[in-house]
MIDREN-19938 format. One record per residue (C-alpha): residue number from 1; chain; x, y, z. Coordinates in steps of 0.001 Angstrom, whole numbers, padded with zeros to 6 digits, always signed. Layout:
N
- seq;mol;x;y;z
- NUM;A;X;Y;Z
...
// end
This chain:
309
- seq;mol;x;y;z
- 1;A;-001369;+103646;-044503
- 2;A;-004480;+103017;-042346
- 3;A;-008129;+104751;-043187
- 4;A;-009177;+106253;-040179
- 5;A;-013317;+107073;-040908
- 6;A;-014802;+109961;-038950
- 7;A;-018817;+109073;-038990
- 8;A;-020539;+111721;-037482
- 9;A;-024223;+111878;-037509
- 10;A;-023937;+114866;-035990
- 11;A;-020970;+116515;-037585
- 12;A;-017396;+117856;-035994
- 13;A;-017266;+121484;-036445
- 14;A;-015081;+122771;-039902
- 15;A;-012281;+123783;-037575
- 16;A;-012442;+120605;-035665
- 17;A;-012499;+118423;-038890
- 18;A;-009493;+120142;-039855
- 19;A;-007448;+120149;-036942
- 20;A;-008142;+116098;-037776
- 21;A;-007314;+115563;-040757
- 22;A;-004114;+117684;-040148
- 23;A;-003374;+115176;-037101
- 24;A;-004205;+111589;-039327
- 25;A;-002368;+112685;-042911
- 26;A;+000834;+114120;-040937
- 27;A;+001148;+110782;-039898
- 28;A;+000838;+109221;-043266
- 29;A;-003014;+107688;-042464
- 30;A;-006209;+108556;-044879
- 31;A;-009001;+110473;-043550
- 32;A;-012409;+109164;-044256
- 33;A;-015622;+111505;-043450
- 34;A;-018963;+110474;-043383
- 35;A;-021021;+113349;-042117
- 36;A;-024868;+114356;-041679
- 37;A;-026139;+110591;-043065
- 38;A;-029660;+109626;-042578
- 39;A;-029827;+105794;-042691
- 40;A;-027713;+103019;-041057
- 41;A;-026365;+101552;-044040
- 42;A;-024210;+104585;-045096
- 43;A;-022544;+103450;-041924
- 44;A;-022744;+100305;-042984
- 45;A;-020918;+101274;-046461
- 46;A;-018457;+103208;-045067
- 47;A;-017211;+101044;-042394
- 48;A;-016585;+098629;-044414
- 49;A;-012636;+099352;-045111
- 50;A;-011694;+101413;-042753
- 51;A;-009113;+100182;-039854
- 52;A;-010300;+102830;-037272
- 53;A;-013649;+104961;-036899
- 54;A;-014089;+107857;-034737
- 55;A;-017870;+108411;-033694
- 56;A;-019994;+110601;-030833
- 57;A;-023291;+109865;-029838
- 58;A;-023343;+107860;-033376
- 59;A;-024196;+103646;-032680
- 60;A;-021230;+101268;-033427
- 61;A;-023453;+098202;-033033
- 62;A;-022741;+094803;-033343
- 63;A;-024019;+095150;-036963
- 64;A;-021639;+097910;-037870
- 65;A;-018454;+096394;-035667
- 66;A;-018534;+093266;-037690
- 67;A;-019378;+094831;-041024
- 68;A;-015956;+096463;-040778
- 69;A;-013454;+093861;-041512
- 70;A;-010734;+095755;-041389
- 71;A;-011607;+097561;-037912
- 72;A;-008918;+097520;-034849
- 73;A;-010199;+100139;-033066
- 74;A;-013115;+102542;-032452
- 75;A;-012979;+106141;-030286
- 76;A;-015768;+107551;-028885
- 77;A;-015235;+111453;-028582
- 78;A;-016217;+111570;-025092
- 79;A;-017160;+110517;-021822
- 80;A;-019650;+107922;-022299
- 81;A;-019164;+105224;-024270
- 82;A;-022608;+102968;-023906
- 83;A;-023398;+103959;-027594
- 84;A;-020179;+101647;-028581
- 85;A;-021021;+097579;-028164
- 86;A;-018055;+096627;-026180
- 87;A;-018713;+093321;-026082
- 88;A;-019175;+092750;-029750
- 89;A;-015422;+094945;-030085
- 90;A;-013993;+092251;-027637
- 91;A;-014916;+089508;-029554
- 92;A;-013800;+090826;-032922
- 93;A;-010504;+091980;-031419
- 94;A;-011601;+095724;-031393
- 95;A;-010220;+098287;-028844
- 96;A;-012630;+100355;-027944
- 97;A;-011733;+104031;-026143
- 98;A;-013266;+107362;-025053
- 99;A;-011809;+110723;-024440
- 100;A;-012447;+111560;-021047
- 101;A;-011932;+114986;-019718
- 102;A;-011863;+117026;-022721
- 103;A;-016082;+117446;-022812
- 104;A;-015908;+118154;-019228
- 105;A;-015576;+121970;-019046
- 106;A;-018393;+122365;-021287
- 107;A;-020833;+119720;-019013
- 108;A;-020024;+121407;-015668
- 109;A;-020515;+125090;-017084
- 110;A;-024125;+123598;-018770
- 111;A;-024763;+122000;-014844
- 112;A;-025159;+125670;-013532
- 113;A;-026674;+127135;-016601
- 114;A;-029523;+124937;-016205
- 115;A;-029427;+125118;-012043
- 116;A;-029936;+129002;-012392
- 117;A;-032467;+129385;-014883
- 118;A;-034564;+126819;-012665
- 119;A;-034175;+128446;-009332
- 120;A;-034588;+131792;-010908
- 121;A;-038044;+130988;-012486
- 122;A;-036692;+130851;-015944
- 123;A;-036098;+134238;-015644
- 124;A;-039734;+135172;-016077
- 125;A;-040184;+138002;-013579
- 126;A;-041357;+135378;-010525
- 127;A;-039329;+135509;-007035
- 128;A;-036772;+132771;-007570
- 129;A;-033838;+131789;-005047
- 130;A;-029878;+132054;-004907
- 131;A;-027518;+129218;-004815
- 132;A;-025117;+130523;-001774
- 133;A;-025668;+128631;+000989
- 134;A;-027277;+125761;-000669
- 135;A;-026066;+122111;-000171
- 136;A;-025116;+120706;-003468
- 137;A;-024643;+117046;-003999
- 138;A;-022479;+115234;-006961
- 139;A;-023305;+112007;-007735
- 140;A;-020271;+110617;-009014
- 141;A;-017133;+112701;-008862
- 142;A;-014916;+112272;-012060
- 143;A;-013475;+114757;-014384
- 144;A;-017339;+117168;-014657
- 145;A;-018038;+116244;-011154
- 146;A;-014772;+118033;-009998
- 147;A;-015270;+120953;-011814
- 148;A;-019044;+121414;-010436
- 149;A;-017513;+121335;-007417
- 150;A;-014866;+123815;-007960
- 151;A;-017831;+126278;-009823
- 152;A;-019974;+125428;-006704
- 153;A;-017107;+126523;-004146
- 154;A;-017295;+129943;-006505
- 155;A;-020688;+130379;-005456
- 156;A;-020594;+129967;-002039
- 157;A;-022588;+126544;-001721
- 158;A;-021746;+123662;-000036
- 159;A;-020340;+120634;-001318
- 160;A;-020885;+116821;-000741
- 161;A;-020220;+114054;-003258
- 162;A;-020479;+110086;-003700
- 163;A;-017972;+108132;-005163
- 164;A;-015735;+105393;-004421
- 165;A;-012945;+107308;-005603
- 166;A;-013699;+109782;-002173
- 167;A;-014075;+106964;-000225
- 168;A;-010423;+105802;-001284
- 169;A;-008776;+108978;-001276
- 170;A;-009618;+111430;+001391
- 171;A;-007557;+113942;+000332
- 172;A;-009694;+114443;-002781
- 173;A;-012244;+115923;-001120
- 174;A;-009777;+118381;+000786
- 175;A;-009019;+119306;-002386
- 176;A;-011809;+119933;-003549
- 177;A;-013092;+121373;-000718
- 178;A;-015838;+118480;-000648
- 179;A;-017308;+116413;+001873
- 180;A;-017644;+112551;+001619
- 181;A;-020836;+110773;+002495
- 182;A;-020737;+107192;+002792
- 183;A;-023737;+105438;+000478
- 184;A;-026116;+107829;-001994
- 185;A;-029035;+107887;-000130
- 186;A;-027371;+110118;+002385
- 187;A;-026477;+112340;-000125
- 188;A;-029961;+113122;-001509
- 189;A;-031050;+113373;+002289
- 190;A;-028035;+116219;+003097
- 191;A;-028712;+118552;-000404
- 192;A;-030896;+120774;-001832
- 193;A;-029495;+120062;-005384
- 194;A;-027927;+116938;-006595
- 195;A;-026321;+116712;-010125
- 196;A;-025955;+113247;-011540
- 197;A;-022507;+112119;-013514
- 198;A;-023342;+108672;-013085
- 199;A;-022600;+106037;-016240
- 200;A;-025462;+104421;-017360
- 201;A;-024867;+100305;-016322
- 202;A;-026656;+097648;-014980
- 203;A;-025731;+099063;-011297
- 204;A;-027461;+102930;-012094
- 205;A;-030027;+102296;-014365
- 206;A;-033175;+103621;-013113
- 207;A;-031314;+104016;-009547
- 208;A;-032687;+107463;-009462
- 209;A;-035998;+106515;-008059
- 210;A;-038852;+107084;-005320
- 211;A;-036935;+106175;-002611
- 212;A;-034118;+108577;-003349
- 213;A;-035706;+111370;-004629
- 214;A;-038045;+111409;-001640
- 215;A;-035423;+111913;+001049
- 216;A;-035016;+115605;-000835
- 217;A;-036842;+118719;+000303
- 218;A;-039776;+120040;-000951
- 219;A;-038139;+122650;-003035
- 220;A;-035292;+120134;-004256
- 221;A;-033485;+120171;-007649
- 222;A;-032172;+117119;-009896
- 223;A;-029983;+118151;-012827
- 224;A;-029420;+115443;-014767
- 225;A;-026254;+115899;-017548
- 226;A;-025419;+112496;-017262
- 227;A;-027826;+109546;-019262
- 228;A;-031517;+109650;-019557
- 229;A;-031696;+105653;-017868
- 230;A;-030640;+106337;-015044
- 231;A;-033573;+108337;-013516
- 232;A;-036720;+106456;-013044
- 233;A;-039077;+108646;-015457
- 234;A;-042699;+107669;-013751
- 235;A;-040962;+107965;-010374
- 236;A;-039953;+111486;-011441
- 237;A;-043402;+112427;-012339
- 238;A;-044574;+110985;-009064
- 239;A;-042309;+113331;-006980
- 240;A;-042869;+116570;-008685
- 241;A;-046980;+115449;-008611
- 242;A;-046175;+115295;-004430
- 243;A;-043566;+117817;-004115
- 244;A;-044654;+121470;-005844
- 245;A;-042179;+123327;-005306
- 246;A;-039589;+119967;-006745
- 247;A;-037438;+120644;-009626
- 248;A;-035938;+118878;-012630
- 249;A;-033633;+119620;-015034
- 250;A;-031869;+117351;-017717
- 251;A;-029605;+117785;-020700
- 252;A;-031599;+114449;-021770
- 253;A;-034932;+114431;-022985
- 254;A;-037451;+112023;-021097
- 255;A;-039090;+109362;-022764
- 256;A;-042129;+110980;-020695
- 257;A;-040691;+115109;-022023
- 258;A;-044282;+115735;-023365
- 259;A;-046059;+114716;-020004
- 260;A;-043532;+116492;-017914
- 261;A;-043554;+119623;-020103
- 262;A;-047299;+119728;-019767
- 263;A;-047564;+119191;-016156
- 264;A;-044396;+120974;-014632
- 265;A;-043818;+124019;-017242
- 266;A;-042632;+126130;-014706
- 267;A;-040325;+123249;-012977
- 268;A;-038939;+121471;-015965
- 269;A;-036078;+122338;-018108
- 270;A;-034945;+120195;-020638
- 271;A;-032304;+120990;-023725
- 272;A;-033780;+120268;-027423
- 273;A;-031018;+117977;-027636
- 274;A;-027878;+116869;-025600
- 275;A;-025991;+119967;-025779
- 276;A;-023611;+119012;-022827
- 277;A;-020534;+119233;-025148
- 278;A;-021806;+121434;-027770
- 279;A;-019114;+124038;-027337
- 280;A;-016805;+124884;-029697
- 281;A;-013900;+124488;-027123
- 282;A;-014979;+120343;-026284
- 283;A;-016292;+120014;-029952
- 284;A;-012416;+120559;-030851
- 285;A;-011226;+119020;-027614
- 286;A;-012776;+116139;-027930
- 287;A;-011809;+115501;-031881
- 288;A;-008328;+116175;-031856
- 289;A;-008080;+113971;-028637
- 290;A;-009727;+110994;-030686
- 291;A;-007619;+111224;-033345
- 292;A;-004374;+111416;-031814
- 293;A;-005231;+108507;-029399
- 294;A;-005391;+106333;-032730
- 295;A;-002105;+107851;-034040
- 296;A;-000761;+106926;-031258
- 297;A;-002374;+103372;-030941
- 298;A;-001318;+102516;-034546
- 299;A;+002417;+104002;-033772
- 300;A;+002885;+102516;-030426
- 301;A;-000224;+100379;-029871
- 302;A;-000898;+102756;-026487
- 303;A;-004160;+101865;-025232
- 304;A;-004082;+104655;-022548
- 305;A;-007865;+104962;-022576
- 306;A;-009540;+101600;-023557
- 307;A;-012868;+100975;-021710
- 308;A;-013312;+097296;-023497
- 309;A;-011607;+093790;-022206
// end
């Protein structure tokens, strides 16, 4: 019997906690919950004989990786997985994995929740502007990118999108119905709107800067659902100081949110926390898809999605 410890900071839903435990005691493993804590070392404590955690946007540091001496392997319940130390799971023998896809739906419909209320003025009376005919750009195309672009071919707009994946694969973008560009700078020169899906690494990390953002019109949009490092914050401010009709919205909140609030009211959106996957449907998804991925590891030691060496 392994102890499988769910630590959430920020809690599964009832139904989703269920629909876990039902999936870890069928197959003969203990469930473990540590919800709601407040301080590091409750995640300390409870690590500390479990063989397999399941966390979200909760930290499994170096400190808490090796205080569980019993740990082979650690899900993330979704996408991104830079809350997760990978290279303190390597070195401990740790398999590390995410759930990719199942937070996706929820992320792409958030994308043009945002995108509306911002080109309609937040829906305060004001003249705002519609979204057919406008050139939408995706940077990054995985599992959210692909359905923003299938939403965005709903409303009318057109799509372009950078990714090595495009590059490789032409016929993604057919179907898709999305056009390729070449390098990212080209794609915030071609669009009105880009929406960033990026991971947050050494390569993106404040990539969203000046030089970019400046190649976008005067009445351009950034939505960012992706990780608060990867736009350049003061670079932001400088570009909606230049630009007045420039928008930004982000599912992230800027280290500079006060500034940015006060300044650009009327052009800044930001949610009071990540809410990208706060739907019922990926708060389930996203669960049940952790816990069966360690089922199955422990079963059959599949390591389908492991993001660690």
């Amino acid at each position: 019997m392994k102890k499988i410890l769910v630590a959430t900071e920020k809690p599964f839903s009832k139904e989703a906690v269920d629909g876990i435990r039902k999936i870890v005691e069928e197959s003969g493993n203990e469930l473990v919950l540590l919800e709601n804590y407040t301080d590091n070392q409750q995640l300390l404590d409870a690590v500390a004989e479990v063989d397999a955690m399941i966390i979200r946007s909760d930290k499994a540091t170096r400190e808490v990786i090796e205080a569980a001496k019993n740990l082979k392997v650690v899900v993330r319940a979704g996408a991104g997985y830079d809350n997760i130390d990978l290279e303190a799971a390597t070195e401990k023998g740790v398999v590390a994995m995410n759930t990719p896809g199942q937070n996706s739906n929820a992320v792409a419909e958030l994308v043009f929740g945002m995108l509306i209320s911002l080109v309609r003025s937040g829906f305060d009376g004001a003249a705002g502007s519609e979204l057919r005919g406008k050139k939408l750009g995706l940077h990054a195309f995985g599992y959210i990118g692909k359905l923003v672009a299938q939403i965005a071919n709903g409303f009318g707009m057109e799509v372009y999108a950078y990714s090595p994946s495009l590059a490789r694969n032409p016929k993604l973008g057919e179907e898709f119905n999305v056009t390729a560009v070449q390098d990212p700078v080209m794609l915030y020169e071609k669009c009105d709107i880009v929406s960033l899906h990026m991971p947050a690494n050494a390569d993106t990390k404040g990539s969203i800067n000046y030089e970019v953002l400046s190649k976008m019109p005067d009445n351009g949009v950034i939505i960012n659902t992706a990780r608060k490092e990867v736009v350049n914050e003061a670079d932001m401010v400088r570009i909606m100081e230049e630009k007045p009709k420039f928008k930004y919205g982000t599912d992230i909140k800027p280290g500079n949110h006060d500034e940015m609030a006060e300044k650009f009211a009327k052009r800044y959106l930001a949610s009071a926390k990540k809410c990208g996957a706060q739907t019922a449907e990926a708060n389930m998804n996203a669960g049940l898809a952790a816990a069966n991925q360690i089922v199955k590891f422990f079963q059959t030691g599949d390591e389908t999605f492991r993001v660690n060496k």
